[in-house]
C-alpha positions as CSV (number, residue, x, y, z in Angstrom):
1,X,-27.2,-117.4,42.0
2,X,-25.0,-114.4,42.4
3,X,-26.4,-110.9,41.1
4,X,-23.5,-110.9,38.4
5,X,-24.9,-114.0,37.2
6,X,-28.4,-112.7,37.7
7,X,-27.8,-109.4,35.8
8,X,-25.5,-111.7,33.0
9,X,-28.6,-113.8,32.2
10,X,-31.1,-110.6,32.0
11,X,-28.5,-109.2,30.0
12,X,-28.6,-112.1,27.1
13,X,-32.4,-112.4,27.3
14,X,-33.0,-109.4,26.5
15,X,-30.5,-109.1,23.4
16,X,-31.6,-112.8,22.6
17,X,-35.2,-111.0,22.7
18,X,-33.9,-107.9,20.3
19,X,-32.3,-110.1,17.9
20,X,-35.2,-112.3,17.3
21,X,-37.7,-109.5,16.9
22,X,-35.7,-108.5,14.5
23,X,-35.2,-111.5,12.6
24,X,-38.6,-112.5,12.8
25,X,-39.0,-108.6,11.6
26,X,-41.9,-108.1,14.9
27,X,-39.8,-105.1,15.9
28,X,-42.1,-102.6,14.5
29,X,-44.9,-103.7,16.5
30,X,-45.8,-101.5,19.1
31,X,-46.5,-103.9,22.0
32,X,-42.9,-105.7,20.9
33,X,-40.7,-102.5,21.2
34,X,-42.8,-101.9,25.0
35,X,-42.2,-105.2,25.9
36,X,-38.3,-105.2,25.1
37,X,-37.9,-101.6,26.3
38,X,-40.1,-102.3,29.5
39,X,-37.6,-105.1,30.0
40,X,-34.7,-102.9,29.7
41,X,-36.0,-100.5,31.9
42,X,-36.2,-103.0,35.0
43,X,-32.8,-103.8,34.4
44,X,-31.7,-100.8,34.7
45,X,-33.7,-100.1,37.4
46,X,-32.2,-103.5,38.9
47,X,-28.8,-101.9,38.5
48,X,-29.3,-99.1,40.2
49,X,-30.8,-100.6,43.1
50,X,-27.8,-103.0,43.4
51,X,-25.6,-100.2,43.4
52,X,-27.6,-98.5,46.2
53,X,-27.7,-101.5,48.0
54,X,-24.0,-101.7,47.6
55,X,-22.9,-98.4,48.4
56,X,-24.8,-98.3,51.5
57,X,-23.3,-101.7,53.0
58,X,-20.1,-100.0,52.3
59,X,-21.1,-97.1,54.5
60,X,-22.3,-99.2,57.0
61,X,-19.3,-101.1,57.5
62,X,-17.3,-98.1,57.3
């Protein structure tokens, strides 16, 4: 599975994830919103480490 996939699929969970907590009108729980912003937060976390991770192979080949 390739990281664009990977990220992709996070992606859609986590807006499948918003939508439903909404519908399901959860999203004013405490622990819900910490959950789906936790989630958020390690994606973005994966995205910056995939840039990293790119930008330093392009340095190394360099």
């Amino acid at each position: 599975m390739s990281k664009d996939t990977l990220a992709l699929t996070y992606t859609g969970i986590i807006a499948l994830c918003f939508l439903l907590a909404g519908i399901f009108d959860v999203l004013d729980y405490f622990i819900v919103q910490a959950l789906l912003f936790i989630g958020f937060i390690l994606f973005l976390f994966f995205l910056i480490l995939q840039i990293i991770r790119d930008i330093e192979q392009k340095n190394h080949l360099d």
